[in-house]
BAMIMAR-250237 format. One record per residue (C-alpha): x, y, z; residue in three letters. Coordinates in steps of 0.1 Angstrom, whole numbers, padded with zeros to 4 digits, always signed. Layout:
// residues N
XYZALA
...
END
This chain:
// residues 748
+0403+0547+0774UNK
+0371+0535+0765UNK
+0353+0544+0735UNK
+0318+0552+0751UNK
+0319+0562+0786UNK
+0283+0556+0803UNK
+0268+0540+0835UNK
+0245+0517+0816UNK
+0233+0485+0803UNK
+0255+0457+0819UNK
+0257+0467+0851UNK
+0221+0466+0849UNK
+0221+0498+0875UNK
+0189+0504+0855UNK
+0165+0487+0832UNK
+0181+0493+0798UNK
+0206+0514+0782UNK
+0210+0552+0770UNK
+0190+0562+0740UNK
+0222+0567+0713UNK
+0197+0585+0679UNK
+0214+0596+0648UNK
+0228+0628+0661UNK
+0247+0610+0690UNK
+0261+0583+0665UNK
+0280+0607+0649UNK
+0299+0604+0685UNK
+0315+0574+0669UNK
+0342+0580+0647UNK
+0362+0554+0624UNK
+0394+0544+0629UNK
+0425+0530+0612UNK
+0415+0499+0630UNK
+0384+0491+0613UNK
+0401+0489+0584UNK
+0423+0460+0594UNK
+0395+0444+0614UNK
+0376+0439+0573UNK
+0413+0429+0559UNK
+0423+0398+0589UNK
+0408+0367+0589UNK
+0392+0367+0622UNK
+0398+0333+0640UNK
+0366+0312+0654UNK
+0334+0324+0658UNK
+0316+0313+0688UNK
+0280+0321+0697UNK
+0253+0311+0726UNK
+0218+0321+0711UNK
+0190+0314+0742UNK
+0156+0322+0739UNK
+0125+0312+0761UNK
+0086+0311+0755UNK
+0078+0280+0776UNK
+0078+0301+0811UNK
+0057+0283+0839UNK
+0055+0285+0876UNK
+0030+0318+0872UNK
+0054+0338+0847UNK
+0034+0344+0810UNK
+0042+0324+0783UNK
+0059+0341+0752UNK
+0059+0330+0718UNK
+0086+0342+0697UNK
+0120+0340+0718UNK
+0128+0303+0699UNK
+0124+0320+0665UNK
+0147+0346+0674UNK
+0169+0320+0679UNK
+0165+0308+0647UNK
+0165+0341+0630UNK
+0202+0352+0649UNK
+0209+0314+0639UNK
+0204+0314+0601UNK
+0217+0352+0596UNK
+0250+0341+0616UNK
+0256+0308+0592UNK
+0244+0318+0562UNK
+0256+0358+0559UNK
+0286+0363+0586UNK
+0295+0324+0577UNK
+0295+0311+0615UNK
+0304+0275+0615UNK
+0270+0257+0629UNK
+0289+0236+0651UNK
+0300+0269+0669UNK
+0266+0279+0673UNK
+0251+0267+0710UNK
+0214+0271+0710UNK
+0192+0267+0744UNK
+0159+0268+0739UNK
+0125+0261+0763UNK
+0135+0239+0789UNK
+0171+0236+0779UNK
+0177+0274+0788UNK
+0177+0268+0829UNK
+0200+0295+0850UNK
+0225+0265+0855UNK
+0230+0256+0821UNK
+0227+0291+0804UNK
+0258+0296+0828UNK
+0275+0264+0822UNK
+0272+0270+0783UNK
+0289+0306+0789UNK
+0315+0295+0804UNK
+0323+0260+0785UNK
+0317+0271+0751UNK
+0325+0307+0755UNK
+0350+0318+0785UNK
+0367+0282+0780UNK
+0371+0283+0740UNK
+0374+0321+0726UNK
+0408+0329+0724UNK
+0423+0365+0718UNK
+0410+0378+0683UNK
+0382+0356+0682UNK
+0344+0367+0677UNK
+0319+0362+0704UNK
+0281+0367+0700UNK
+0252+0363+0729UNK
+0219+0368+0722UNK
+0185+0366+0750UNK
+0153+0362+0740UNK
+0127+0362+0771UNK
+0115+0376+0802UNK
+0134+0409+0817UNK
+0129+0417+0853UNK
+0147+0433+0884UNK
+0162+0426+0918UNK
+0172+0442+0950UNK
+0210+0458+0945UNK
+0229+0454+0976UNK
+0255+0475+0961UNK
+0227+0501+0949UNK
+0243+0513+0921UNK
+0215+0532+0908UNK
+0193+0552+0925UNK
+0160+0531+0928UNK
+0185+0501+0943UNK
+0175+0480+0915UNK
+0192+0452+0889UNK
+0178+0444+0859UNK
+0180+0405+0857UNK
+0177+0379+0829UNK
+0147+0351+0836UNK
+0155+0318+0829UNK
+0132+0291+0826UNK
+0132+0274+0858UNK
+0128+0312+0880UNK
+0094+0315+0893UNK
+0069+0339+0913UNK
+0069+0337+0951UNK
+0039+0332+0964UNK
+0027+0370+0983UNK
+0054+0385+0955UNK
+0036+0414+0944UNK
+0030+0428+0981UNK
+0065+0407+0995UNK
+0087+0404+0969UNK
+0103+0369+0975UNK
+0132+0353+0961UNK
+0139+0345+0923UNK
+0164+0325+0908UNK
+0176+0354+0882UNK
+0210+0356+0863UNK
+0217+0394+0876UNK
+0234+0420+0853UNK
+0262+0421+0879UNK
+0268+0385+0871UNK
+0266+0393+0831UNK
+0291+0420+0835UNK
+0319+0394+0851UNK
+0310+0369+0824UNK
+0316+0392+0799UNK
+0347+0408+0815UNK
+0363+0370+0814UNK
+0359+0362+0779UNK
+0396+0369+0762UNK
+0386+0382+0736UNK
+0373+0419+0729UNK
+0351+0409+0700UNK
+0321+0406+0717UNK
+0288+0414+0712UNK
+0256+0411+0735UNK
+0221+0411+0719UNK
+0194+0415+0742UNK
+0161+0411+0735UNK
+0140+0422+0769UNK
+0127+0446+0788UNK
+0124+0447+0829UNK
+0095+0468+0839UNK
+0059+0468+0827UNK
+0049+0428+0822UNK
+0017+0412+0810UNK
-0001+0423+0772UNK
-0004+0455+0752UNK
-0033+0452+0728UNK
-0017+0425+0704UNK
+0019+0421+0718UNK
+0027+0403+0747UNK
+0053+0423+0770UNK
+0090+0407+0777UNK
+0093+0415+0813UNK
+0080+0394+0844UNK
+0058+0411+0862UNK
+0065+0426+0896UNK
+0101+0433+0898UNK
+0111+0460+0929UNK
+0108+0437+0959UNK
+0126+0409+0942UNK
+0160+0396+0957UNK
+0183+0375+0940UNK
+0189+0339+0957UNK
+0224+0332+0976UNK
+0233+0311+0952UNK
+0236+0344+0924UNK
+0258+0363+0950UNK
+0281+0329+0954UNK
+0286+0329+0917UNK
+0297+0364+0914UNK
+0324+0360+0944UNK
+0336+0329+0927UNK
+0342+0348+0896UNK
+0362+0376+0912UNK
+0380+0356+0929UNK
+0389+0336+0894UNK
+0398+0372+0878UNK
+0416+0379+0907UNK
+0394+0418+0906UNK
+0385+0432+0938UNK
+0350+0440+0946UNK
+0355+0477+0948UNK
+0375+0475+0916UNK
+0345+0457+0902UNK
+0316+0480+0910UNK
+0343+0510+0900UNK
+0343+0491+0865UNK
+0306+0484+0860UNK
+0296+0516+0873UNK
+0316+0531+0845UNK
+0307+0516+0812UNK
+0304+0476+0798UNK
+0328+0448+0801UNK
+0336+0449+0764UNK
+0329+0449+0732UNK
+0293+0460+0718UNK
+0255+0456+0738UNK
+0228+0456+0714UNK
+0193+0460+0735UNK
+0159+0462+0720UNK
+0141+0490+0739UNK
+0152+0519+0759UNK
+0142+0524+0800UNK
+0107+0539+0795UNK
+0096+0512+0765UNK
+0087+0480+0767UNK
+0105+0452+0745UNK
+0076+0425+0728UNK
+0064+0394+0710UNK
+0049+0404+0683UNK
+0031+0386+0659UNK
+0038+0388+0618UNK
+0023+0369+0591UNK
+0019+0335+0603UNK
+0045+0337+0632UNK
+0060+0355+0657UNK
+0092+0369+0668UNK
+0106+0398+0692UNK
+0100+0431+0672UNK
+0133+0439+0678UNK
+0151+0408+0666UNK
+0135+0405+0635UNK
+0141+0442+0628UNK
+0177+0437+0635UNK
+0187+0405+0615UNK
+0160+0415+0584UNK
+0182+0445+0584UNK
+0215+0424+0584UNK
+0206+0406+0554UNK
+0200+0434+0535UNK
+0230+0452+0539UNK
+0251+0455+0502UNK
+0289+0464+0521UNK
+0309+0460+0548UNK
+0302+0492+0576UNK
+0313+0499+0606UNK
+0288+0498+0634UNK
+0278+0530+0636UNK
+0264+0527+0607UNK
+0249+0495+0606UNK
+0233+0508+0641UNK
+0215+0535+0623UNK
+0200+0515+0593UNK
+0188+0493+0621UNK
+0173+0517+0646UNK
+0156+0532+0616UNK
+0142+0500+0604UNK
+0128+0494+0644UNK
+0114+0527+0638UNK
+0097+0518+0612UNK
+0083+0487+0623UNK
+0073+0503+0655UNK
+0055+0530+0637UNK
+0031+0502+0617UNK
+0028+0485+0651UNK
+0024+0519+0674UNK
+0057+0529+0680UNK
+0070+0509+0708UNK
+0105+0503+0705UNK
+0134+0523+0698UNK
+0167+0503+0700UNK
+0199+0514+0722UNK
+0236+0505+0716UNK
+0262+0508+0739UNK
+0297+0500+0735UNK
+0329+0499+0752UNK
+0361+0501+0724UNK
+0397+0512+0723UNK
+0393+0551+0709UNK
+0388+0550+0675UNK
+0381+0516+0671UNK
+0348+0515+0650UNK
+0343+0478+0640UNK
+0318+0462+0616UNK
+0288+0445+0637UNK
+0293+0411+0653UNK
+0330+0424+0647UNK
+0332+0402+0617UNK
+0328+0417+0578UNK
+0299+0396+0555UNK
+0318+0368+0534UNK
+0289+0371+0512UNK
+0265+0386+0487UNK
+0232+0404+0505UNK
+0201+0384+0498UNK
+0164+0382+0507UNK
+0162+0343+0510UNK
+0185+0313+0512UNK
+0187+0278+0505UNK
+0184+0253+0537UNK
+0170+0219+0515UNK
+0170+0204+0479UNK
+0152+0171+0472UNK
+0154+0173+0436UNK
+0141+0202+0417UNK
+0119+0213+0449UNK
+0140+0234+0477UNK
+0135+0245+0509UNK
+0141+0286+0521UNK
+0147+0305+0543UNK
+0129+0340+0540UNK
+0152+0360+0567UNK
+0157+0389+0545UNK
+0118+0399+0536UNK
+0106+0426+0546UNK
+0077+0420+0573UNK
+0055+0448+0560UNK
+0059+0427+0521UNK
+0054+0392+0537UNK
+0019+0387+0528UNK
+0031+0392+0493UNK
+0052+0360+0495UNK
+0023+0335+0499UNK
+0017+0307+0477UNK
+0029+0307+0439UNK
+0032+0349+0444UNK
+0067+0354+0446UNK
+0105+0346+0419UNK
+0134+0348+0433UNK
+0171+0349+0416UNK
+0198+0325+0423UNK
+0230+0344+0434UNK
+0265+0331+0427UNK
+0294+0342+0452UNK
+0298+0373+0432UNK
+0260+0389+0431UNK
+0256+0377+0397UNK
+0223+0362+0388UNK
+0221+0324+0377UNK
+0189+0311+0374UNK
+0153+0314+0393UNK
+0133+0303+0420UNK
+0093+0304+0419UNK
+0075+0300+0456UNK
+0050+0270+0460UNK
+0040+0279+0495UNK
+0050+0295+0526UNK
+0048+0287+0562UNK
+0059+0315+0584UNK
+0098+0322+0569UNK
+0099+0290+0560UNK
+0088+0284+0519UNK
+0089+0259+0496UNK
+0098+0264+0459UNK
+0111+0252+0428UNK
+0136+0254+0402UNK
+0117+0275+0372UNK
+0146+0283+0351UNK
+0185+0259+0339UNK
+0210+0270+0363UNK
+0238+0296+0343UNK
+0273+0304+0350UNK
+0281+0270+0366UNK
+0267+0284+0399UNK
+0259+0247+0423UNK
+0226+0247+0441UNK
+0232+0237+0476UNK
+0219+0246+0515UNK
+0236+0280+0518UNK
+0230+0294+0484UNK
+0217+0331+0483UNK
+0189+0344+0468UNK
+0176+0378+0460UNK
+0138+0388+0450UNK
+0131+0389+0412UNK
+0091+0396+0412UNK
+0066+0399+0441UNK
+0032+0390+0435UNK
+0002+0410+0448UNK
-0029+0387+0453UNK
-0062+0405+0442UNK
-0076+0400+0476UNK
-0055+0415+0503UNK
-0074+0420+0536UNK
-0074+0445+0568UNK
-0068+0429+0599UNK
-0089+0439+0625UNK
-0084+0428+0664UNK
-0116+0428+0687UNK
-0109+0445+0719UNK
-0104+0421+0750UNK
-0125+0447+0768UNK
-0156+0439+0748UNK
-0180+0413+0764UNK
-0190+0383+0746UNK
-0221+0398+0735UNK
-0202+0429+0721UNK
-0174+0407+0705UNK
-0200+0391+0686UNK
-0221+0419+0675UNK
-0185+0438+0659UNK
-0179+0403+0649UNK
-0207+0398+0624UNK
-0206+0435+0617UNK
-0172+0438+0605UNK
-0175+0405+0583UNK
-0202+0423+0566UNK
-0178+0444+0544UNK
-0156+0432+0519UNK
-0121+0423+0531UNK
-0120+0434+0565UNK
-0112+0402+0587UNK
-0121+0407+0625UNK
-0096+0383+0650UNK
-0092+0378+0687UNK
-0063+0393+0700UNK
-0027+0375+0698UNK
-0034+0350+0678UNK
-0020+0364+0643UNK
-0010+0398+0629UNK
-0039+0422+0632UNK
-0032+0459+0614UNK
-0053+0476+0635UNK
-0081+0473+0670UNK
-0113+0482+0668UNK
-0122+0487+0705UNK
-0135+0511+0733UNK
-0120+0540+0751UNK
-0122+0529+0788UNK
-0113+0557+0816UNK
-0077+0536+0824UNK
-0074+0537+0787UNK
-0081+0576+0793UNK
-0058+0583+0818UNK
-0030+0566+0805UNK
-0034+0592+0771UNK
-0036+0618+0797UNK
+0000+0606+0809UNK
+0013+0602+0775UNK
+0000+0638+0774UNK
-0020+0624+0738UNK
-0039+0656+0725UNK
-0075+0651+0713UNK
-0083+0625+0737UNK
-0113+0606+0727UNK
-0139+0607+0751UNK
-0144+0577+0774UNK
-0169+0553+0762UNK
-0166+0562+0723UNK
-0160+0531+0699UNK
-0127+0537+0670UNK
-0094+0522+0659UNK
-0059+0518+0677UNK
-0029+0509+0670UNK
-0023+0471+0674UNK
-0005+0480+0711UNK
-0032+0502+0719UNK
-0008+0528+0729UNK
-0019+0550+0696UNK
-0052+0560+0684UNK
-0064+0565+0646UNK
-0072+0600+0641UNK
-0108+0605+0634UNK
-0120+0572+0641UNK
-0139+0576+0676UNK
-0170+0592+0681UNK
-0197+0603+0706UNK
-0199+0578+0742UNK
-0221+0548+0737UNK
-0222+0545+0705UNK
-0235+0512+0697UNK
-0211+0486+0678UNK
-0228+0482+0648UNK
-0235+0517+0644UNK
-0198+0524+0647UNK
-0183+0501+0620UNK
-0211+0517+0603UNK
-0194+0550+0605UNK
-0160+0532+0604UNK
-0170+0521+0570UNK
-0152+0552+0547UNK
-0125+0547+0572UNK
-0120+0512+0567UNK
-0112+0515+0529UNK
-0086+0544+0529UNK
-0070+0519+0556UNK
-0078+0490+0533UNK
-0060+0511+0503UNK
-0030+0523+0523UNK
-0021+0484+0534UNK
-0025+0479+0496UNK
+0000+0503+0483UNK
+0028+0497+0514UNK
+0024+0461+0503UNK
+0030+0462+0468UNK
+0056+0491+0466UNK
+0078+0482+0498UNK
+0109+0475+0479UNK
+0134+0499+0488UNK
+0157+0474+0498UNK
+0155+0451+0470UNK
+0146+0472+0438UNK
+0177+0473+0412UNK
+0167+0512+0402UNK
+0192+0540+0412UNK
+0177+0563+0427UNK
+0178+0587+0458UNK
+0150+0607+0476UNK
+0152+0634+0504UNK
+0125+0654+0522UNK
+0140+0689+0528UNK
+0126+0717+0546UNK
+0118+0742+0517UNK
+0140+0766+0506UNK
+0172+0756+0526UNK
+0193+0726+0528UNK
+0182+0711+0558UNK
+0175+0674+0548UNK
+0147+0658+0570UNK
+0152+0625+0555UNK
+0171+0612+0530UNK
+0168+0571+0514UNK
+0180+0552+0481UNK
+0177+0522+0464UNK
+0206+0498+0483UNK
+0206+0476+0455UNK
+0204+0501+0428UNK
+0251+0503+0435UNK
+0247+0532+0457UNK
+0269+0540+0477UNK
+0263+0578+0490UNK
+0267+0584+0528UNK
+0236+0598+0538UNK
+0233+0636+0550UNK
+0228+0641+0588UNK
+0185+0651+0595UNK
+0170+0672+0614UNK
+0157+0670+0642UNK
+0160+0630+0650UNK
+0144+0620+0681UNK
+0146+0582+0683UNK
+0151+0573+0653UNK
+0122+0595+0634UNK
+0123+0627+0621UNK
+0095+0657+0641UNK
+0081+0683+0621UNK
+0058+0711+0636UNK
+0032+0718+0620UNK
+0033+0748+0594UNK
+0062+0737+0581UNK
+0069+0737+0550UNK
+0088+0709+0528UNK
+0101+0699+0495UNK
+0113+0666+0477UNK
+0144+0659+0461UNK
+0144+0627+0437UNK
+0178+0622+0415UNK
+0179+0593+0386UNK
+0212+0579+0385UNK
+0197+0551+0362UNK
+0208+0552+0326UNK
+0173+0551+0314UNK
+0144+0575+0321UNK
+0122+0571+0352UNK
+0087+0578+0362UNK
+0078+0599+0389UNK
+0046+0599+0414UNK
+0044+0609+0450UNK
+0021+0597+0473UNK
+0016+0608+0514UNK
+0000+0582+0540UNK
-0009+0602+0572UNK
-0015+0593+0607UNK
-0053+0585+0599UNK
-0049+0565+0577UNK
-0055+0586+0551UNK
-0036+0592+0510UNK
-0030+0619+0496UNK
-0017+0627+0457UNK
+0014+0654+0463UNK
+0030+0646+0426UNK
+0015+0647+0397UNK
-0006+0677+0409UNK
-0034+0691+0393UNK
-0015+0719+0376UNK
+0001+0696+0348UNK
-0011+0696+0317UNK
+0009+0666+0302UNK
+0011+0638+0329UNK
+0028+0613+0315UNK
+0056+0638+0301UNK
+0060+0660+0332UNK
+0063+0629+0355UNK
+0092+0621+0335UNK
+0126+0616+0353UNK
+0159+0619+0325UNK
+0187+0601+0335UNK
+0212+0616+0360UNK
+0186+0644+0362UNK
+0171+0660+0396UNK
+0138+0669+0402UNK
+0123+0693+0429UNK
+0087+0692+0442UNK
+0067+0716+0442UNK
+0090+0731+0418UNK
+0082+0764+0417UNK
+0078+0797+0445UNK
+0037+0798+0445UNK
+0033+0759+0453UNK
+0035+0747+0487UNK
+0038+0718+0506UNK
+0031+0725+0544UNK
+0030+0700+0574UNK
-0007+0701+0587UNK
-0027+0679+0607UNK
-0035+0649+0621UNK
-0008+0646+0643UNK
+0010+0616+0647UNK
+0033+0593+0622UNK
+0030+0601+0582UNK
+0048+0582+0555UNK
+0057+0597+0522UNK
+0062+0569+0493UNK
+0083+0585+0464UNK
+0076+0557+0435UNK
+0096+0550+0404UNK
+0094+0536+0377UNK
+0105+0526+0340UNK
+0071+0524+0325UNK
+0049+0557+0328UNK
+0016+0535+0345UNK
-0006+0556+0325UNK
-0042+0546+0338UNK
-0025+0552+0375UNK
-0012+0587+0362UNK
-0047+0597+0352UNK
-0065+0588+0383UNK
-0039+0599+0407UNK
-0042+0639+0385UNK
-0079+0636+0387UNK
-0078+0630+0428UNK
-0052+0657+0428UNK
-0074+0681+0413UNK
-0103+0669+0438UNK
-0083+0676+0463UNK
-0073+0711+0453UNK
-0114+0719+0446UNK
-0129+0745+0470UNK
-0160+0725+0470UNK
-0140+0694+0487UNK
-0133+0685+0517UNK
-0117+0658+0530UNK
-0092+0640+0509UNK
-0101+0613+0481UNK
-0093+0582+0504UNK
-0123+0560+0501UNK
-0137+0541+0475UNK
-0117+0566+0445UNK
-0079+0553+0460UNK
-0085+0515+0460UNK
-0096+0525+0426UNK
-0061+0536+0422UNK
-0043+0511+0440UNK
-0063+0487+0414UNK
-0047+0510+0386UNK
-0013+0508+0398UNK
-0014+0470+0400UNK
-0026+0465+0365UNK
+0001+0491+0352UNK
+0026+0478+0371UNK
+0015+0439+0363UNK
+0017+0448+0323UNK
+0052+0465+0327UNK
+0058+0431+0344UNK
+0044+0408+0321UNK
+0061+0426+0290UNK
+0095+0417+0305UNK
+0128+0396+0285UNK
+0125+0371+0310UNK
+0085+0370+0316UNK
+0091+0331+0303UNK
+0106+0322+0332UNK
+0087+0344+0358UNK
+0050+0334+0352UNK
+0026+0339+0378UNK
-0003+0323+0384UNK
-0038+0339+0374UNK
-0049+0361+0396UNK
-0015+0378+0409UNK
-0002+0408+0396UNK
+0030+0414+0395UNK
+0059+0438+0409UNK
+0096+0434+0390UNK
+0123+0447+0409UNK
+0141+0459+0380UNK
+0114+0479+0373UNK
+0100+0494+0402UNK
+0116+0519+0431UNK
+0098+0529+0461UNK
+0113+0544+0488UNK
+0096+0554+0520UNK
+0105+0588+0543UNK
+0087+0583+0574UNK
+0082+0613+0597UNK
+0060+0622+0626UNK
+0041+0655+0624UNK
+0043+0673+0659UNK
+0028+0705+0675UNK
END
């Protein structure tokens, strides 16, 4: 019986598979079995990682696929301990139909034996075919493009022939392996094609009159015939659920899967998102739940870039058979870096487990990290020199303890982030402008103090200042978008252009400069926000105990719930409300209260900021009713605290509309000068005489405040000998610092 039973992904009937959110996860129950799968000592493990940027013969270029391979290929060695030599990688020109089949079969059919663990991963183009068998209604199947496939000339009014591995073809590859430990990752998408604002779009353009070639159909027959299936037998079996084992696939049928660009590379959104996850991880879980940490870190990575991807699983396992991903348990401690090169006291890392949002943070001198022995145990530091994309350079700051070895392989985990004094705002210059325009935002946006205007896919932008054209307009109206800017107005969107900042367009032919004019107030709250997300992004990697929920008020619905992973918690998080790929929707008018327990054994201190669609902060705790800051933020140890704590305070869900993020911060020091500025916005926010919220030029005086607080609490620690940083960087300790972010998305 098998443990999922859908008409999806691998027969490719359609273009991805069925959306699987929280609620639907709880679908998939553990099992006595996944206990034994953690206890045996699974046998080889085999993997074929392909990824493809170097498309030509008319299909777009991509340029992250080959660093998805490397970021599957260092999480696989280095956490899930892979052997490299079991690792086949085919890259660019070496990823051809022929020899992405060869490799499957030679190095995957030929060697995996019963019990052993098998991983595939794609990186490139998605795109369809003609389905002779039609097994979904549009008579399509979603296809993988290799590197040699092509356009037909006349395709997009003829369709043609394209030399495609088909789904059908993927589905008998995957039925021959002999093993059940399988898992497909998939990062593509096979409908929409050419760029969204920043990202460039994994599908080939032009799908629906496509056929596959002769030679695809050959294959296949040879493969039944080899498995001895029938073909009626087959297309019963793919009709019904996957081959095996687990598919992994980065966007569901209505999204598009892309490259996008991070700081000072790129990868596949999804990808990164998944294997960033992986290394964070602090136990062994079964794959439900690893599927929901990671669908929730897409979601948040979509939500900074527009919300474009949700991720889908599906799976096809004995009944009640819930194994840990890649059906193999971690051999070893989680980390946010690792060793690949020593030559001497310098040594070369690998920065897989950083979060993208905190990346920036890692430049340069800016950044300690821990040496971590087999155990978790902490045996010696690590200050950054420089860093080139994930790649970084450091060197030894501090005698090696415990006996632990240095060597290519050995974990690390961050000790202190630094926060340079002149972070900047990204801004991309629409491709619609003409050159004329481009130049006149161009010099107009370089006027103000660290805003940095770019052309489009070239680096990491945070938002695009550009023009709302009518096929701009009409695709809002599809998305049914309320408040629709009118066409012609000048404002900010989301770096896939698929989102627009709330309040930041204005009248129809507005002129450029007189825009960023305007945009100017706008620019700084953004400015602030990137500030704060940047320096307190540590849920993952602060050594606090702590947990946080958002509740709807007066009840027990939780809306979300997060902790401090590294802090030893182990709680199984409460089920939400109201999960809709992957993010929690509140209407507006409701109300809601936070929940934030210390489980520390010292006392914490406690502010609450909110982000909201806009761009703009607001000061929810401390609020301008307390009288003693710095005592009523105070957290006791194993001590809960609910805000607003009493009946005539209310928090209430209210406008813009759109994606909000709530950052509950932490801390062992009280960051006194902080405290005071955050009350005295609080109170300014709460005046009758104000109007909008405090988000200009009074929170980057805060974000300045919380640096310096944060820096001294820093500076003052045990170990500040061996964790100097350079002048000019402040600094964020992880054993000093929690702050955990509840994302939600505010809804009519």
């Amino acid at each position: 019986m098998s443990f999922i039973k859908r008409r999806q992904f691998l027969q490719f009937t359609g273009s991805a598979l069925a959306t699987i959110g929280l609620s639907q996860l709880d679908m998939m129950q553990q099992g006595d079995r996944y206990a034994q799968v953690l206890a045996q000592n699974s046998k080889r493990k085999l993997a074929l990682l392909v990824g493809i940027d170097e498309y030509k013969n008319g299909i777009s270029p991509l340029e992250g696929c080959a660093n998805d391979v490397l970021l599957q290929k260092e999480l696989l060695v280095h956490r899930f301990s892979f052997n490299p030599n079991d690792i086949r990688t085919l890259t660019n020109a070496q990823a051809t139909r022929q020899n992405i089949l060869n490799e499957f079969e030679k190095h995957l059919i030929e060697q995996a034996k019963p019990g052993d663990v098998v991983v595939f991963h794609f990186s490139g183009h998605g795109s369809r075919v003609v389905d002779p068998d039609k097994d979904n209604e549009d008579g399509l199947n979603s296809t993988l493009v290799p590197v040699d496939s092509s356009l037909p000339q006349g395709y997009l009014s003829q369709g043609g022939i394209v030399p495609d591995i088909m789904g059908h073809t993927l589905f008998l590859l995957m039925y021959a392996l002999k093993t059940d430990n399988v898992t497909f990752v998939l990062d593509c998408c096979h409908s929409g094609g050419a760029t969204r604002g920043n990202f460039v779009v994994r599908s080939r353009s032009g799908g629906e009159k496509f056929q596959a070639t002769p030679k695809e159909f050959e294959y296949q027959r040879q493969w039944l015939k080899r498995l001895n299936l029938e073909k009626s037998e087959y297309i019963r079996l793919r009709r019904q659920n996957v081959a095996k084992g687990v598919v992994l696939a980065s966007a569901k049928r209505d999204q598009l899967a892309v490259d996008a660009s991070f700081s000072g590379f790129f990868a596949g959104a999804f990808t990164y998102a998944l294997t960033q996850s992986l290394w964070q991880k602090t136990a062994n879980e079964p794959v439900k739940n690893v599927f929901s940490d990671v669908s929730r870190t897409t979601a948040r990575l979509a939500y900074n870039n527009s919300a474009i991807q949700n991720p889908e699983l599906e799976a096809n396992l004995k009944e009640g058979f819930n194994p840990p991903l890649y059906f193999t348990p971690f051999s070893k401690s989680y980390a946010d870096a690792v060793v690949t090169e020593i030559k001497g006291n310098e040594v070369q890392l690998w920065l897989g487990g950083v979060d993208p949002q905190s990346l920036d943070a890692f430049d340069k001198k800016n950044a300690v990290f821990s040496i971590i022995d087999a155990n978790g145990k902490e045996g010696g530091t690590i200050q950054l020199e420089s860093r080139r994309g994930l790649v970084a350079k450091g060197k030894l700051t501090s005698a090696l303890q415990r006996n632990i070895p240095l060597t290519p392989g050995t974990l690390l985990q961050e000790r202190l982030r630094g926060i340079p004094s002149d972070i900047t705002l990204k801004i991309g210059l629409d491709d619609f402008f003409d050159r004329n325009t481009t130049l006149q935002a161009k010099q107009a946006l370089q006027a103000l103090n660290r805003i940095v205007p770019l052309p489009l896919r070239q680096q990491e932008v945070q938002y695009i200042f550009g023009r709302m054209t009518q096929e701009r307009y009409e695709q809002f109206q599809k998305m049914q978008t309320l408040n629709i800017p009118a066409v012609g107005s000048l404002g900010l969107f989301l770096p896939s252009l698929d989102q627009i900042i709330p309040n930041s367009f204005a009248d129809a032919n507005e002129t450029v400069t007189t825009a960023v004019e305007r945009l100017k107030s706008k620019f700084k709250s953004l400015l602030a926000a990137r500030i704060v997300k940047q320096m307190l992004s540590n849920t993952n990697t602060s050594r606090l105990k702590v947990t946080a929920s958002m509740n709807i008020a007066k009840s027990q619905k939780i809306v979300s719930e997060t902790f401090t992973v590294r802090g030893g918690i182990t709680k199984q998080l409460a089920k939400p409300v109201n999960i809709i790929d992957g993010v929690p929707k509140l209407p507006l008018g409701t109300q809601v209260a936070f929940q934030v327990e210390n489980q520390d054994s010292i006392p914490l201190y406690l502010s609450i900021l909110v982000i909201d669609a806009a761009g703009d902060m607001a000061v929810i705790f401390p609020d301008n009713q307390l009288v003693s800051v710095e005592n009523a933020v105070l957290l006791p140890p194993g001590e809960k605290r609910t805000i607003p704590d009493n009946d005539e305070m209310t928090l209430t869900i209210s406008e813009p509309l759109g994606m909000t993020e709530a950052l509950i911060i932490t801390s062992t020091s009280p960051l006194r000068e902080s405290l005071k500025a955050l009350q005295r916005i609080a109170t300014e926010q709460n005046s009758p005489k104000r109007g909008a919220f405090s988000t200009n030029d009074e929170f980057l005086d805060v974000t300045e405040k919380l640096l310096s607080d944060l820096d001294t609490a820093t500076r003052s620690g045990t170990n500040a000998r061996d964790t100097q940083l350079p002048p000019g960087v402040r600094g964020v300790d992880t054993t000093k610092l929690a702050a955990m972010s509840v994302t939600l998305e505010v809804v009519r």
